[in-house]
C-alpha positions, 0 to 999 in steps of 0.5 A: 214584413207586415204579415211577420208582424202579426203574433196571430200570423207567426202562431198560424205559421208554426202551427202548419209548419210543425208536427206537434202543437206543443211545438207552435206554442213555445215561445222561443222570443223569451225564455221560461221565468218561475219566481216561485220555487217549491220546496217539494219533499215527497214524490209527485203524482203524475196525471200522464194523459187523463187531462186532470192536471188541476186535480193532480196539482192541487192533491200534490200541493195539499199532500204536501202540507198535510205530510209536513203538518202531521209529520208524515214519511208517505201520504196518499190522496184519491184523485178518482174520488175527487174527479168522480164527485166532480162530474157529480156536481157538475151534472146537478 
């Protein structure tokens, strides 16, 4: 019971007991909760493995607003850009 009531214990436990990460990481104690609801008009851009999710996420929230402030069916930001000046800076 002591070892159980750990949260460091039962994370350490599912982590060697599942195959994935993402398995050890759900919490399964709580369901997921959003208070905030997107009203999302236009396809989302998907990062699929390149690890920039900060990236994509802000460009779709911006791509978003521009589309609704300017009227327009299709909009189209450079993720590649926006990361190349990025790790431009980021080595200055």
């Amino acid at each position: 019971d002591e070892f159980d009531s750990d949260i460091k214990n039962k994370l350490a436990t599912l982590t060697i007991s599942r195959e994935s990460y993402t398995n050890a990481l759900e919490n399964r104690e709580h369901p997921p909760v959003f208070s905030n609801k997107l009203a999302i008009d236009a396809p989302i851009t998907n990062q699929l493995s390149s690890g920039r999710c900060w990236l994509f996420a802000g460009l779709n929230m911006l791509r978003q607003k521009m589309m609704k402030e300017y009227n327009l069916d299709s909009l189209e930001l450079s993720q590649p850009y926006l990361f190349f000046y990025d790790k431009l800076e980021k080595s200055n």
